[in-house]
TORDREN-766488 format. One line per 2 residues: number of its first residue (from 1); for each residue x, y, z of N, C-alpha, C. Coordinates in steps of 0.2 Angstrom, whole numbers. Each point is the difference from the previous one (the first is absolute). Last residue first. Layout:
# TORDREN-766488
NUM = X,Y,Z,X,Y,Z,X,Y,Z  ... .
This chain:
# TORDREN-766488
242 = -31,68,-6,7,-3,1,1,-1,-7  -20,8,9,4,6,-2,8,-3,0 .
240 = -20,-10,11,-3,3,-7,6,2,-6  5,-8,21,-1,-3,-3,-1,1,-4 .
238 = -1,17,12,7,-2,2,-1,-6,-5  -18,6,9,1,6,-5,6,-2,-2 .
236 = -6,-14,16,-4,-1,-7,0,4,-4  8,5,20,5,-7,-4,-3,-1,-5 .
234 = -9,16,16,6,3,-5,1,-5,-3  -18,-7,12,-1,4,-6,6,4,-4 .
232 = 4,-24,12,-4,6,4,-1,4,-7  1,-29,-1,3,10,-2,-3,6,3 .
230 = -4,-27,10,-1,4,-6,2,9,-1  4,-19,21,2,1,-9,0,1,-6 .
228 = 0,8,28,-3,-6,-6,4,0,-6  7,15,24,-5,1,-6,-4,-4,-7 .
226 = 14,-7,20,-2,6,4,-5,4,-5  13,-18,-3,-6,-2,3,-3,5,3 .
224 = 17,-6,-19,-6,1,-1,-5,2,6  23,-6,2,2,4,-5,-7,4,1 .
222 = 1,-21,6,5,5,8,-2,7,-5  -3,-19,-13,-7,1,5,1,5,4 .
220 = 18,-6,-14,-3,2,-6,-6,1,8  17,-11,11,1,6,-3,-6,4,-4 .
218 = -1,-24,5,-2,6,6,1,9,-2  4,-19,-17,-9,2,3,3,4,5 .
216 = 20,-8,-2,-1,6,-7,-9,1,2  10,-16,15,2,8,2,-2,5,-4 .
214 = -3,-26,-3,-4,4,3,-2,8,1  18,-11,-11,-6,-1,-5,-7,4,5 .
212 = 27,4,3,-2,-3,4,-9,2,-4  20,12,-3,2,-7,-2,-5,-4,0 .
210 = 4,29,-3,-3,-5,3,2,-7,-2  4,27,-2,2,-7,-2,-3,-3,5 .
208 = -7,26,-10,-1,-7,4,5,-6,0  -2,29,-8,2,-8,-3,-4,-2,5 .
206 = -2,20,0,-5,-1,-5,2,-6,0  14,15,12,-3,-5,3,-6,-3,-3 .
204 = 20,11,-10,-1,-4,1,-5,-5,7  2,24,-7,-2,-4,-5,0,-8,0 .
202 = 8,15,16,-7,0,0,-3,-3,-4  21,9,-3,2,-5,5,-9,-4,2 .
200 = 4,15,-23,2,0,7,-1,-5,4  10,2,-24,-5,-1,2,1,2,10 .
198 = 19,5,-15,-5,-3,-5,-5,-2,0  18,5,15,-6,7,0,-4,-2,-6 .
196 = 21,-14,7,-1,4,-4,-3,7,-1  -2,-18,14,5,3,2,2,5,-3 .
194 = -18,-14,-4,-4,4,5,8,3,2  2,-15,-18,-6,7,-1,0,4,6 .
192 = 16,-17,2,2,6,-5,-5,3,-1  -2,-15,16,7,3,3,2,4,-7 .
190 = -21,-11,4,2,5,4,6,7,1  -8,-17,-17,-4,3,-4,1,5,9 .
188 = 14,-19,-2,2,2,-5,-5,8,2  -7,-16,12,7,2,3,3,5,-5 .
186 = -18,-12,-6,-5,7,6,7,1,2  4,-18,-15,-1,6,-4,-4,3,6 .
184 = 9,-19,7,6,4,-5,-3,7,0  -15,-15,10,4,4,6,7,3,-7 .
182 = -19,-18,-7,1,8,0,3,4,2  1,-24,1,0,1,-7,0,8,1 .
180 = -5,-7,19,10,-3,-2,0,3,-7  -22,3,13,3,3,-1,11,-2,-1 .
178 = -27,-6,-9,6,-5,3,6,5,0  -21,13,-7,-1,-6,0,7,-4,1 .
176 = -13,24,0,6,-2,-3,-1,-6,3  -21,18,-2,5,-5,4,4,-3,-3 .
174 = -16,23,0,6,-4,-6,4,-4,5  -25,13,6,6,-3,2,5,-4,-8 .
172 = -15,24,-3,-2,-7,1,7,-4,5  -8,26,-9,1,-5,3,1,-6,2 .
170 = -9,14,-23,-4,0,9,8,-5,5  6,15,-23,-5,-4,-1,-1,-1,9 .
168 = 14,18,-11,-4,-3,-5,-5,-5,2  18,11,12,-9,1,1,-3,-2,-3 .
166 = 25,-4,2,-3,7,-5,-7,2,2  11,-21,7,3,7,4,-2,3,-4 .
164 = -12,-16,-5,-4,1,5,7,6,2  5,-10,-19,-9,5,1,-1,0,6 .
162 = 21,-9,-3,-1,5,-3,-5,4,0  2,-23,7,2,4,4,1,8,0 .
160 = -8,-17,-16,-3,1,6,1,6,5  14,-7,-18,-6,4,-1,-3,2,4 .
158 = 17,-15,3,2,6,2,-5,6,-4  -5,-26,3,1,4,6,3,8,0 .
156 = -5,-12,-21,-4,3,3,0,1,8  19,-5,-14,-3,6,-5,-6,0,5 .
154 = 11,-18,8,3,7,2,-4,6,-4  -6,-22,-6,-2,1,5,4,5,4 .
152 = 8,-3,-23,-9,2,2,-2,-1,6  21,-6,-1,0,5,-4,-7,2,1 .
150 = 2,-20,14,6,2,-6,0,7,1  -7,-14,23,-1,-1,-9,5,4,-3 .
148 = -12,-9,27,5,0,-4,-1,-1,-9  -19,11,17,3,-5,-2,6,1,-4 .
146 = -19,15,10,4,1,-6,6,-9,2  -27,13,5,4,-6,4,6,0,-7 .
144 = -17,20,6,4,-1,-5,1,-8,2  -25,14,6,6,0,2,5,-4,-5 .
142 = -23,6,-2,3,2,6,6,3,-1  -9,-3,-26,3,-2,7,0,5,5 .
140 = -8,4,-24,-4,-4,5,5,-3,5  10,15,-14,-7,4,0,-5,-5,6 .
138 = 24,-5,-8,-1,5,4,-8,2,3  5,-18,-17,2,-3,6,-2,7,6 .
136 = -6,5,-21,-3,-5,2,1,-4,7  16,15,-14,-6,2,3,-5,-2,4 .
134 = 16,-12,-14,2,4,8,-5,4,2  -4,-7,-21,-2,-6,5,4,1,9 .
132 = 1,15,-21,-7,0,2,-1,-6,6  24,4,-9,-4,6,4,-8,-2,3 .
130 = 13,-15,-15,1,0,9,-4,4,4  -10,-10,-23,5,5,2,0,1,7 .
128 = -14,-16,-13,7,0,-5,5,5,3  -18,-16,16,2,5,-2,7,0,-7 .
126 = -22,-15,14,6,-1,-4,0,7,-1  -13,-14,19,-1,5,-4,6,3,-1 .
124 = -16,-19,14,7,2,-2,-1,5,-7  -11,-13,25,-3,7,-5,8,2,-3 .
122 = -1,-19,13,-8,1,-1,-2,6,-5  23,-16,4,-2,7,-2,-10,-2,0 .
120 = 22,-18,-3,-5,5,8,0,5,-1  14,-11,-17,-8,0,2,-2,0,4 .
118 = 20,14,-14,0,-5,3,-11,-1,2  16,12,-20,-8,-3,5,2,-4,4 .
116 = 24,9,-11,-7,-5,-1,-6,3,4  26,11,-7,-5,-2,2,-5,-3,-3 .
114 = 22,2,-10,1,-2,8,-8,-1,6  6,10,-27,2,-5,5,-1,3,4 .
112 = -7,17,-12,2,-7,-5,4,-6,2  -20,15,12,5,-2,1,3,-3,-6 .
110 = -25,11,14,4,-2,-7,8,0,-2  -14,0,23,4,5,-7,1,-5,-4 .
108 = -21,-2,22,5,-3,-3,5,6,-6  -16,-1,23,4,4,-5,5,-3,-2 .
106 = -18,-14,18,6,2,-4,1,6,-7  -15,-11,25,3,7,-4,6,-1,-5 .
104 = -18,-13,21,7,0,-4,0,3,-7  -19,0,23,3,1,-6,6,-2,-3 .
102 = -9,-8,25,-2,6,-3,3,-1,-8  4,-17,16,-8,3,1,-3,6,-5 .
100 = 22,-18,-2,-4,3,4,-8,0,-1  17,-8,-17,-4,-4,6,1,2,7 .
98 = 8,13,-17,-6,-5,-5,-7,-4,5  22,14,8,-7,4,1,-5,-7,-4 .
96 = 20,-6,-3,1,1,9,-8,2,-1  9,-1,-18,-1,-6,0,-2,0,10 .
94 = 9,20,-14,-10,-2,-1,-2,-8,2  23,6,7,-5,8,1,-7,-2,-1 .
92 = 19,-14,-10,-1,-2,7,-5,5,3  6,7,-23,-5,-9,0,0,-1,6 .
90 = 14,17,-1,-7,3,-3,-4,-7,3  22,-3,3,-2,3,4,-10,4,-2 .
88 = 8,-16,-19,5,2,8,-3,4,5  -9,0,-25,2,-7,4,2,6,6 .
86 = -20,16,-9,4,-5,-3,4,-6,1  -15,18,7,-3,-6,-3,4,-4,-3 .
84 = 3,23,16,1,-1,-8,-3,-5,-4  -10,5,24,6,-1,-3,0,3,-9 .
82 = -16,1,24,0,2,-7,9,-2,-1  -23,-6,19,8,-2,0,2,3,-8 .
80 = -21,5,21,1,-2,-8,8,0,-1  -10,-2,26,3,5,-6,-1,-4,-7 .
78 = -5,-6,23,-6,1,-3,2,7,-8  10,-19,15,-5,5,4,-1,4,-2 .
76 = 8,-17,-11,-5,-5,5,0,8,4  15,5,-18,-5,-5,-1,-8,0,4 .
74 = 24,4,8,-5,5,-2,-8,0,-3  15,-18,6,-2,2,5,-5,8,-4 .
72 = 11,-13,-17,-5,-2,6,-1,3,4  17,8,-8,-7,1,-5,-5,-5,3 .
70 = 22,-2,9,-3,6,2,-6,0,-2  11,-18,-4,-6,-2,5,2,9,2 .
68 = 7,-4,-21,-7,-3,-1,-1,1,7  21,7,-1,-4,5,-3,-6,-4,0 .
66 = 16,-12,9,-1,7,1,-4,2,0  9,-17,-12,-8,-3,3,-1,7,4 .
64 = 15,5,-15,-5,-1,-3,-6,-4,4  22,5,5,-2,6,1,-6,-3,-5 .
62 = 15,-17,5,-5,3,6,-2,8,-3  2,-18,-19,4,4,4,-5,1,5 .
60 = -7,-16,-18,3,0,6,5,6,5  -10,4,-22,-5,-2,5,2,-4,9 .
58 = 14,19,-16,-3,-6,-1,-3,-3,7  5,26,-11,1,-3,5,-4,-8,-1 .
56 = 3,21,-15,2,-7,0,2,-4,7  -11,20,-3,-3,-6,-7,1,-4,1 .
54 = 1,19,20,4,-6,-4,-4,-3,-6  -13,18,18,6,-5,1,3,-1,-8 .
52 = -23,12,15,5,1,-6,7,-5,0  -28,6,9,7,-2,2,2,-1,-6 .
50 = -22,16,9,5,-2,-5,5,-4,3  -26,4,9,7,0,4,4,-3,-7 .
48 = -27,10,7,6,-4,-3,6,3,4  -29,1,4,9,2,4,2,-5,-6 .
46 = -15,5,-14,3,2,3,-2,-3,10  -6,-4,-25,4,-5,4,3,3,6 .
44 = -14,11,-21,-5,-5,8,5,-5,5  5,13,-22,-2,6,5,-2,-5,5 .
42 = 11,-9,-19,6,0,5,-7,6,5  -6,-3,-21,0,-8,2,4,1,6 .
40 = -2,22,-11,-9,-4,0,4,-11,3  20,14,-5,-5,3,5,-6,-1,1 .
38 = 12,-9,-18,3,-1,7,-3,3,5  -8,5,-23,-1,-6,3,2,-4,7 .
36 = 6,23,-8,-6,-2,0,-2,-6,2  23,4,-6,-3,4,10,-8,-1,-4 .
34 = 9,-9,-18,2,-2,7,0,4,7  -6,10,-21,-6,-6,1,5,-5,5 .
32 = 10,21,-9,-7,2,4,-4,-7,4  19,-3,-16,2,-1,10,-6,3,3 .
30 = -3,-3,-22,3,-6,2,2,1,8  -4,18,-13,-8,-2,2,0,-6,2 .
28 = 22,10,-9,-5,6,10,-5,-5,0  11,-5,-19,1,-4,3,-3,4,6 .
26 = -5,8,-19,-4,-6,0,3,-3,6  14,19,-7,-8,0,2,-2,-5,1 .
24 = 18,-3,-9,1,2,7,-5,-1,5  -2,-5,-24,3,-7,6,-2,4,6 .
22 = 1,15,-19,-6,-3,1,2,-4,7  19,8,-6,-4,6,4,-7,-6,0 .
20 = 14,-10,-15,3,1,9,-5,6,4  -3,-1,-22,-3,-6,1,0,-2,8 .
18 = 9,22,-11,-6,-1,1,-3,-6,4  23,3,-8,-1,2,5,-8,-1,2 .
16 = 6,-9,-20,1,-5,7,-2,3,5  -1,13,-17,-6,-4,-1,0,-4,6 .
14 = 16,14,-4,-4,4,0,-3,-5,3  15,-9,-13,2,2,7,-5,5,4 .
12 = -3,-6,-23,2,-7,4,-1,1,9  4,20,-17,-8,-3,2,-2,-7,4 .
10 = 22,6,-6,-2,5,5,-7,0,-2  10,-12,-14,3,-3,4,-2,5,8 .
8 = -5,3,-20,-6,-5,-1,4,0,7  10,18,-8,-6,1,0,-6,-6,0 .
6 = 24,1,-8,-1,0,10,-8,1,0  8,-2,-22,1,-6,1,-1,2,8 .
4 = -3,19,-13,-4,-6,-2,2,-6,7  15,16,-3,-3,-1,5,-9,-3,-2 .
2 = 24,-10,-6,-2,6,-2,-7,2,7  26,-11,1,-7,-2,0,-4,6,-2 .
C-alpha cells in the first residue's frame, strides 16, 4: 500500500480519537449534574436511613413484608426511608415508608434490564452512574438497614464499610437484617479476614445483625442519643471530602 493510501486512514483514526476525547469531556458535565441535582433535592430529608436488599425478591416473600414493616416503623419515627427505587426489596423499603409519616426516597439506575420505578416514592431520582448515586446513599443516611440481596447489595454494605474503616466517611449503624441469611458470611469475614490479619477483629463491631423490626429503630436511636443526628463538625468535613 502506498503511503498516499495510509494517510486518509490515520486521519480517520486521529479524528475518532478526538471525537472520543470530545464525549469524554462532555461526559464530566453529565456526572457534574447528578451530584448536583441529587444533592439540591436529597439536602432537606435528613435523619435518613438507606435500605438495600434484592431486585429480585417477589412480593410475596417474607423478606419483602420484612423489610416494608421495618421502613414503616422507621418511617412513623421520623426517618426518611432512601432505596434504590426499584422492584423487590427496593419497592418493599419506599412502600413501608410511602405510608408512613416521613419521606420515601427512591435513587433509581438506569439498568438495560431488571430495574423499574417502582411508585412509592415521594422524591424519586434517576441515576446513569453507580458512583454518583452511591454517593447519595452515603452522604445522606444515619444509618445502613442491609437486607437479604445480590451483588450490589454487597458492593454497598462493603463500601460502607470501607469509608468508615478508612475514616472516609462518619460512623453510622450498618444493621444486617435476618441473621440465617447472614451468619455464613460474618463467619466467613471472622474466621479468614479477622484470622488472616486482613482486617482487625474491631472491624467487625461496625456490623449489627438484628431480626427483629422493632430492634433495628432501637438500634439506629441507641446509636444517636447521646449526640443527635446531625453531623458533628469533623463528619461534615468528612462528608465534604468523601
Amino acid at each position: 500500500m502506498s503511503e498516499k493510501g495510509k494517510i486518509p486512514r490515520l486521519a480517520d483514526a486521529d479524528q475518532a480519537a478526538q471525537a472520543l476525547s470530545a464525549r469524554e469531556s462532555w461526559r464530566i458535565f453529565g456526572i457534574m449534574a447528578e451530584f448536583v441535582e441529587g444533592t439540591e433535592r436529597l439536602s432537606a430529608i435528613r435523619p435518613a436511613v438507606s435500605i438495600f436488599g434484592s431486585a429480585r425478591t417477589p412480593a410475596d416473600s417474607p423478606y419483602y413484608a420484612l423489610t416494608e414493616n421495618i421502613a414503616r416503623k422507621l418511617s412513623d419515627a421520623g426517618f426518611s426511608v432512601i432505596s434504590g427505587g426499584g422492584p423487590g426489596i427496593m419497592e418493599a423499603a419506599n412502600k413501608g415508608a410511602f405510608y408512613g409519616k416521613s419521606p420515601s426516597v427512591g435513587l433509581n439506575i438506569q439498568l438495560p434490564r431488571e430495574q423499574h420505578t417502582n411508585p412509592y416514592q415521594d422524591i424519586s431520582q434517576s441515576f446513569r452512574h453507580f458512583f454518583a448515586r452511591k454517593f447519595m446513599f452515603v452522604k445522606f443516611a444515619s444509618a445502613y438497614v442491609v437486607m437479604p440481596g445480590g451483588f450490589g447489595t454487597l458492593d454497598e454494605l462493603l463500601e460502607a464499610l470501607t469509608l468508615i474503616q478508612t475514616g472516609k466517611s462518619r460512623k453510622i449503624p450498618i444493621i444486617l437484617v435476618h441473621g440465617p441469611f447472614w451468619g455464613g458470611l460474618i463467619d466467613w469475614l471472622r474466621d479468614r479476614l479477622v484470622g488472616e490479619g486482613m482486617i482487625d477483629a474491631k472491624d467487625l463491631d461496625l456490623i449489627q445483625v438484628i431480626d427483629e423490626p422493632d430492634a433495628v429503630v432501637d438500634a439506629i436511636f441507641r446509636h444517636y442519643e447521646a449526640r443527635g443526628f446531625a453531623p458533628l463538625p469533623d463528619e461534615r468535613e468528612m462528608l465534604l471530602n468523601l
